[in-house]
Every structure is written in C-alpha cells, then in structure tokens.
FIMARKOL-145229 format. One record per residue (C-alpha): residue in one letter; x, y, z negated. Coordinates in nm, 4 decimals. Layout:
<recs>
+------+----------+----------+----------+
! resn !     east !    north !       up !
+------+----------+----------+----------+
!    A !        X !        Y !        Z !
...
+------+----------+----------+----------+
</recs>
This chain:
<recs>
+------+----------+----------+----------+
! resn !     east !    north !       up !
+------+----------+----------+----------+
!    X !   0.0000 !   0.0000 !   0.0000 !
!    X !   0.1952 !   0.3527 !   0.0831 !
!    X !   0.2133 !   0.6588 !  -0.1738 !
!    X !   0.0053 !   0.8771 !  -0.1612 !
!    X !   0.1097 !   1.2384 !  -0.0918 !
!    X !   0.2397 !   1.4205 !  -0.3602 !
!    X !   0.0211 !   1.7161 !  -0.5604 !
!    X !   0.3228 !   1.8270 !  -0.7134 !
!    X !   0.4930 !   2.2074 !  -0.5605 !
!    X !   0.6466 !   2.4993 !  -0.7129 !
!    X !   0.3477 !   2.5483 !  -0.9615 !
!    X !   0.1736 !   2.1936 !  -1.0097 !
!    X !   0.4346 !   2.0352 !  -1.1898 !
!    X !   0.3963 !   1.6422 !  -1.3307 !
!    X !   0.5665 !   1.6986 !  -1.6786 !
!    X !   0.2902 !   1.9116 !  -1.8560 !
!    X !   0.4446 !   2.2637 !  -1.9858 !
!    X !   0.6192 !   2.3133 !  -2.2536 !
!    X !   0.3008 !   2.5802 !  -2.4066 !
!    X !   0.0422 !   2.3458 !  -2.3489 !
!    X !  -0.0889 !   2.2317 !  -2.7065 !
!    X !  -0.0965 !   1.8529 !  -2.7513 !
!    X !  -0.4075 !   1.8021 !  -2.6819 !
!    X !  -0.3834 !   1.9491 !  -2.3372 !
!    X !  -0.0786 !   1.7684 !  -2.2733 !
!    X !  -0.2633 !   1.4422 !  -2.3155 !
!    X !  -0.5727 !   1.5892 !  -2.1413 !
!    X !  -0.3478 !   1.6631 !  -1.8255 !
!    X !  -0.1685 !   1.3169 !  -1.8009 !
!    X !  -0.4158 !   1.0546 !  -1.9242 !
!    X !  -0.4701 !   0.7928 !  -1.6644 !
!    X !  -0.8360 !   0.6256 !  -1.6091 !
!    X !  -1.1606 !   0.8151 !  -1.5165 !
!    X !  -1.1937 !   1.1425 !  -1.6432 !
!    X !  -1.5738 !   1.0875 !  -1.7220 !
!    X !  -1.4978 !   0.8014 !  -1.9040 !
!    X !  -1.2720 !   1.0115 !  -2.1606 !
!    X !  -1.5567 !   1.2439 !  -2.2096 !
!    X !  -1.8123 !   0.9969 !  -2.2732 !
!    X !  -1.5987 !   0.9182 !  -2.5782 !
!    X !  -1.7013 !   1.2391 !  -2.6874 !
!    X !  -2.0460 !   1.2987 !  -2.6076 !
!    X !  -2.3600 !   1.2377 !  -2.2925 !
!    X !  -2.1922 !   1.3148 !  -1.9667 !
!    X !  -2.4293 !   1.4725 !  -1.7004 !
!    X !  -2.2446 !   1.5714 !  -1.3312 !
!    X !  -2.3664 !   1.8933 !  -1.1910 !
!    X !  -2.3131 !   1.9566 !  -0.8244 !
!    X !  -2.2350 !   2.3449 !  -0.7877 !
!    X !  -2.1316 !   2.3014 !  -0.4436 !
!    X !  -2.0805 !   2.0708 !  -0.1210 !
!    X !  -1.9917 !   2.2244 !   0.1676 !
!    X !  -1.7250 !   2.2170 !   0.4903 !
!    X !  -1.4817 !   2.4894 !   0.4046 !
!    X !  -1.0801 !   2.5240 !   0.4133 !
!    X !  -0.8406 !   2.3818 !   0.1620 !
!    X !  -0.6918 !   2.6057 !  -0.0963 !
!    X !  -0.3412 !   2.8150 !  -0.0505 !
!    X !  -0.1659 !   2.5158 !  -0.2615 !
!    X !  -0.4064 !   2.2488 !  -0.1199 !
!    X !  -0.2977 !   2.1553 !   0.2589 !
!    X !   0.0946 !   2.0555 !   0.2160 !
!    X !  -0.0381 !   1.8337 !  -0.0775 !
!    X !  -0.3283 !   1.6675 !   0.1573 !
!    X !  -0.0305 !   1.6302 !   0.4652 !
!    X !  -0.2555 !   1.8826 !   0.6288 !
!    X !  -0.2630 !   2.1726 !   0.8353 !
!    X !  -0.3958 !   2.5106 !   0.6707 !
!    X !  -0.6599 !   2.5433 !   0.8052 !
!    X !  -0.8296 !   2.2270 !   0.8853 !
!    X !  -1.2103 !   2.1955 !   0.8104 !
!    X !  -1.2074 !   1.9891 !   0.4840 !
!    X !  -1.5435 !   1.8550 !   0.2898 !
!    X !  -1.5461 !   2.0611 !  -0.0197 !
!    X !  -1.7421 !   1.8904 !  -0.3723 !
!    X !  -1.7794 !   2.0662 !  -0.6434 !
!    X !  -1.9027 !   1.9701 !  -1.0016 !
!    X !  -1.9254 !   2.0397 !  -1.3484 !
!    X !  -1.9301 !   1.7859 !  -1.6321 !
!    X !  -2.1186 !   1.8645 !  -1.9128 !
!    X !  -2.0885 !   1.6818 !  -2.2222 !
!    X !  -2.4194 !   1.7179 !  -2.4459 !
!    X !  -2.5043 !   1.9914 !  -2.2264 !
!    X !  -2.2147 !   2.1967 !  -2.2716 !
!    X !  -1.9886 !   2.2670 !  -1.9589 !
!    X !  -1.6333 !   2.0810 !  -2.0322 !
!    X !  -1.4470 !   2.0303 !  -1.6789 !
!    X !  -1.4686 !   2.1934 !  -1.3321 !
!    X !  -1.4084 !   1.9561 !  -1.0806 !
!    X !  -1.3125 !   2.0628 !  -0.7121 !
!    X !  -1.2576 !   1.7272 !  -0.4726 !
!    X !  -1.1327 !   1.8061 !  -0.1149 !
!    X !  -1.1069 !   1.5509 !   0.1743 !
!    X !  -1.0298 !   1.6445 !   0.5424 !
!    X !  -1.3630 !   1.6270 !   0.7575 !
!    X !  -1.2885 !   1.3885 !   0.9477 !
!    X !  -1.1833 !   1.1224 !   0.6529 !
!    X !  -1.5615 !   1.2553 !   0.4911 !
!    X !  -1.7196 !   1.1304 !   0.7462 !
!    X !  -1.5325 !   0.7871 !   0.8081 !
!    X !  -1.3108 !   0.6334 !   0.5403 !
!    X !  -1.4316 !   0.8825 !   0.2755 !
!    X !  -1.8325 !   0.9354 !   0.4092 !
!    X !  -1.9416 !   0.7927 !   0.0708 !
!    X !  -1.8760 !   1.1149 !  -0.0840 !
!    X !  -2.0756 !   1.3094 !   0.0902 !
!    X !  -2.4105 !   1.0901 !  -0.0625 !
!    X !  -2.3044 !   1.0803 !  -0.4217 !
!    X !  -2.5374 !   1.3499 !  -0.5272 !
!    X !  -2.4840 !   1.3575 !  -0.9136 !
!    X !  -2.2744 !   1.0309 !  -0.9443 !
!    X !  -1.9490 !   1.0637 !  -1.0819 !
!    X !  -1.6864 !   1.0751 !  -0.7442 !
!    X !  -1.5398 !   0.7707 !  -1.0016 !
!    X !  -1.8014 !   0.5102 !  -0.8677 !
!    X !  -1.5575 !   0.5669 !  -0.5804 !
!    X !  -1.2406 !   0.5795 !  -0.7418 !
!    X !  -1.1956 !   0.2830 !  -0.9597 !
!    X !  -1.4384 !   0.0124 !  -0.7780 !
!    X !  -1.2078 !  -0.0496 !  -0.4735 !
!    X !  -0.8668 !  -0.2251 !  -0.4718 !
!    X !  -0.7612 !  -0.0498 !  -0.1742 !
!    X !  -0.7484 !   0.3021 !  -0.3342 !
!    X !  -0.4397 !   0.4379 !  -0.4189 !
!    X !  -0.3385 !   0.7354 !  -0.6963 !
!    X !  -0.0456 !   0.9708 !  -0.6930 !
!    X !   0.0847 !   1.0898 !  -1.0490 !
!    X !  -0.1023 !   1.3368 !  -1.2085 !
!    X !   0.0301 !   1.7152 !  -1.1684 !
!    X !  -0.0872 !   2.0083 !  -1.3996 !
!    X !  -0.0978 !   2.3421 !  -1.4037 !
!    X !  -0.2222 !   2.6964 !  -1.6046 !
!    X !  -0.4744 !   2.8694 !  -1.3789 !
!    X !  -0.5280 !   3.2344 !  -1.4181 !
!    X !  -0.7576 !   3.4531 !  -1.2821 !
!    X !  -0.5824 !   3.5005 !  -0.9385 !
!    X !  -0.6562 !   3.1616 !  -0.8308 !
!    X !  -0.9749 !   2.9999 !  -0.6839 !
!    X !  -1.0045 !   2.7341 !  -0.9609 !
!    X !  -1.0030 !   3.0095 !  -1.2502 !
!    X !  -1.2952 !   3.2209 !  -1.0117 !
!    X !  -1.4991 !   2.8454 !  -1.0418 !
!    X !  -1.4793 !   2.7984 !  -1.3767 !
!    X !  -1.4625 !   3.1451 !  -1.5319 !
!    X !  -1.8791 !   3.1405 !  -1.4218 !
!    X !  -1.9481 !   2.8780 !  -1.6699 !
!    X !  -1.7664 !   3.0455 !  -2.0012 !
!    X !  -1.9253 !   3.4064 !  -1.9174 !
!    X !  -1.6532 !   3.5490 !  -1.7217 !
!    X !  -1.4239 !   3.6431 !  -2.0215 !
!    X !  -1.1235 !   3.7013 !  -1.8970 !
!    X !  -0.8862 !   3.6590 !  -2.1146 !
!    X !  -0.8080 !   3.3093 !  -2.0949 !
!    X !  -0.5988 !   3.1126 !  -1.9094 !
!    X !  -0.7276 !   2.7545 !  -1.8489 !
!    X !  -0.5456 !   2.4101 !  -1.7877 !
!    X !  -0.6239 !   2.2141 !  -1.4774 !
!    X !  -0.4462 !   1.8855 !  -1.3569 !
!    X !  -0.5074 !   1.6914 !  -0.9544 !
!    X !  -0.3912 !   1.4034 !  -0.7890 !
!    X !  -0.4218 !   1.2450 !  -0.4247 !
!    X !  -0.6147 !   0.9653 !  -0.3862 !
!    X !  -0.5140 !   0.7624 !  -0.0932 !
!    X !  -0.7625 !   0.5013 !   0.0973 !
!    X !  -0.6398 !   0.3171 !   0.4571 !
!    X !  -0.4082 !   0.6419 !   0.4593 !
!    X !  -0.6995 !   0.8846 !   0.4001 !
!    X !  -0.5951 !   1.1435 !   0.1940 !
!    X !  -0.8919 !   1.2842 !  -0.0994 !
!    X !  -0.7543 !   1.5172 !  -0.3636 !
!    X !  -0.9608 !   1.6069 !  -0.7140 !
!    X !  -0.8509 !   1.8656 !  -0.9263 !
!    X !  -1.0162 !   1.8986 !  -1.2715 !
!    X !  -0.9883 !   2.2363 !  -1.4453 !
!    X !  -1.0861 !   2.1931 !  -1.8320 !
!    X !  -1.2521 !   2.4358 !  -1.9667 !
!    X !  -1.2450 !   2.6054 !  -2.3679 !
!    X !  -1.5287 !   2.4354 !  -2.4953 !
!    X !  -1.3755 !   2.1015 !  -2.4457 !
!    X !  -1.0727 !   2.2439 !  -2.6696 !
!    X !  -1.2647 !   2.3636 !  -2.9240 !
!    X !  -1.4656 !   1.9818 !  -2.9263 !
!    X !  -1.1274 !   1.8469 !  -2.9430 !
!    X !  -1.0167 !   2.0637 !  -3.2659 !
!    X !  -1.3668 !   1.9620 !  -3.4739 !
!    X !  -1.3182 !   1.7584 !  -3.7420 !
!    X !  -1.5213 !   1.4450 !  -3.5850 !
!    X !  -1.3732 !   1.4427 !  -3.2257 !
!    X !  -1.2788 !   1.1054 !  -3.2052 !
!    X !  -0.8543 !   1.1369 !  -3.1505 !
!    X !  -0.7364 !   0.7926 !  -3.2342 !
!    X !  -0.9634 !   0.6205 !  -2.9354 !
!    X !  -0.8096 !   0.8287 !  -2.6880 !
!    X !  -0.4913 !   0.6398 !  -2.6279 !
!    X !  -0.6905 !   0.3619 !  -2.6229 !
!    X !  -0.8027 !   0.4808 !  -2.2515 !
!    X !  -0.4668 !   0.6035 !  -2.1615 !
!    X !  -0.3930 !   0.2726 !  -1.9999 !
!    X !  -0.2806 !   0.1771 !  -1.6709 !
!    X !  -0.6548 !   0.0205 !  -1.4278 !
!    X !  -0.4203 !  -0.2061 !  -1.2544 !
!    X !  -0.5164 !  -0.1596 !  -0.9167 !
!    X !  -0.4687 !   0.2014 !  -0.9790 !
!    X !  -0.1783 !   0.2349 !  -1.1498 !
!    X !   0.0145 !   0.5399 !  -1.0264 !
!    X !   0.2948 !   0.5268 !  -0.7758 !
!    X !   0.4885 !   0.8035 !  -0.9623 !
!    X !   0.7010 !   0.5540 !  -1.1129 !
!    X !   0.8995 !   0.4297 !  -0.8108 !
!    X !   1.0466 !   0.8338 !  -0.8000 !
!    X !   1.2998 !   0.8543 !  -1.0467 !
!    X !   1.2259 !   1.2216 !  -1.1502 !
!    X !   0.8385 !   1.0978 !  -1.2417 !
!    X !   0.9868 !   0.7843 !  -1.4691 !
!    X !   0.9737 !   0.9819 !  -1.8058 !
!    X !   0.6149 !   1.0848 !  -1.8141 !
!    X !   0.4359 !   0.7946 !  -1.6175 !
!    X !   0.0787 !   0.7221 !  -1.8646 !
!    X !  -0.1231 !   0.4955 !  -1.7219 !
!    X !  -0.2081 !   0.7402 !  -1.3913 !
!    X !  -0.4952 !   0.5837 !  -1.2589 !
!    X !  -0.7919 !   0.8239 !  -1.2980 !
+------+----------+----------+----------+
</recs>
C-alpha cells in the first residue's frame, strides 16, 4: 500500500508545539476516530455546515499532490458533544476522486466521514500534523462562528491524508475552547483516553517508516 502524501509544511508540523498544554498535545496526536474520543465524553451529534465544490486552501494543494486550483469537494461539520460545539471539521477531496473512489462522501449526510475511514482495509493514513490557527486563516474564520466570534483566541487544529487506490482525501479537525474547558472539569474522564490512543491495525500510520516521524508515532490511525 503507498504513503500517503504528507500534511506536514512549514506550519503543520507532526511533533505538537512546545506551548500546546498537555491536553492538546494528546488531542493533536491521538490515533483512532476522532468521534470516538468524544463519545468518551459525552452524545456526539455531526452537523453539516457546508458541502460544496470549491478550491483547496493556501496550505491544502501541495499536501493533496494537487494543483492550486483544482475543483475539490469541500465537507464541512461540526461535532457537538451534548449539544455543545467541540471540533470543526473541514474534509477536502479532489472532484474527481468525490465522485469515483471517494463518491461515498458526498451521501453521508450527518454520518461521521469515520463510517468511511476505519471500515475499509484499503485506506491508508499519513501521520497526524498540527498546528495553532489564528484569525488570518480559513479554519479560525470556520470555527470562530461557533464560540461568538471572540477574537482573542488562538485555536489548535491537527489533519492528515487519507489515501484510498491512490486517491488522496484530507480532514482537518480544528478543536474548539469548549472542548478544553470539558477536558479541565473535574469528571472528564482522563485515564480512558490512552486507552483509545492505539494503533486500528489496518490504519496504522505510515509516519514511522520516516525517520524524523519515529519519536512521536501514537497509534495514527484516525
């Protein structure tokens, strides 16, 4: 099975920063399904904000092995745990791929894109890369609607490739400060959570066969 592209550059970086806290260090490079992580902490309800055909991001294309402007299927959802908005996701796959290897996307509705993810042995992950998002990017203009706009924070977001028959789908998830402040009560549930920080087997991430990716591998698969 080839690696996937990589969804690391000059600003998503696979070693977390330094001034992320520890919980947003283990937020940004858990492996397995995102949704699963916040089920641990709550209901999870999907939102669909947006599906549409529109162009990848300024730091999207090199990542998908695109060009800049190719026509790309554009999801976007929120997940809500007990009704509160917790992640931002934004999932990009060229057009073409949405309507052939990747045209289950585009009937999900409010599925998790996970049914998709982590029920076929042929998909492939790339290491998880992470980032601080301020206000000048397109993530931080997403998510800043579902906190009121305050702009004074600066949020965490992580993204990988997923790769199927060489079909390139990348899904970035920008976390949002309610799920920090869930994560600081007193009955968040901390010691399950490296319980899910395993390696799924058939989606364990390819980071580990690049040297420079050895030292934070953690179970990759989304």
């Amino acid at each position: 099975m080839p690696t996937p592209n990589d969804p690391a550059d000059a600003h998503w970086r696979i070693a977390p920063l330094a001034v992320f806290t520890t919980d947003q260090k283990d937020w940004a490079t858990r492996g397995g399904s995102l949704t699963a992580h916040l089920r641990t902490l709550g209901a999870v309800t999907v939102e669909v904000t947006r599906e549409a055909v529109d162009m990848p991001f300024a730091d999207e294309w090199r990542a998908l092995g695109i060009a800049p402007r190719t026509p790309c299927w554009v999801r976007e959802v929120v997940l809500r745990v007990d009704g509160v908005p917790f992640v931002a996701a934004h999932s990009i796959v060229p057009l073409a791929q949405s309507a052939g290897v990747w045209q289950a996307m585009r009937s999900l509705r409010t599925r998790p894109l996970a049914e998709l993810l982590y029920s076929d042995s042929s998909v492939a992950r790339s290491a998880l890369a992470s980032r601080r998002v301020t206000a000048r990017h397109p993530l931080y203009r997403l998510a800043a609607k579902l906190f009121g706009g305050v702009r004074d924070h600066t949020l965490v977001a992580r993204r990988s490739v997923f790769e199927r028959h060489a079909a390139p789908l990348m899904v970035t998830e920008c976390m949002l400060p309610a799920l920090w402040s869930r994560l600081a009560s007193a009955d968040a549930p901390h010691e399950s959570h490296r319980e899910h920080s395993r390696p799924l087997g058939h989606l364990a991430s390819h980071a580990a066969r690049n040297p420079r990716n050895v030292r934070v591998v953690r179970g990759e698969a989304k």
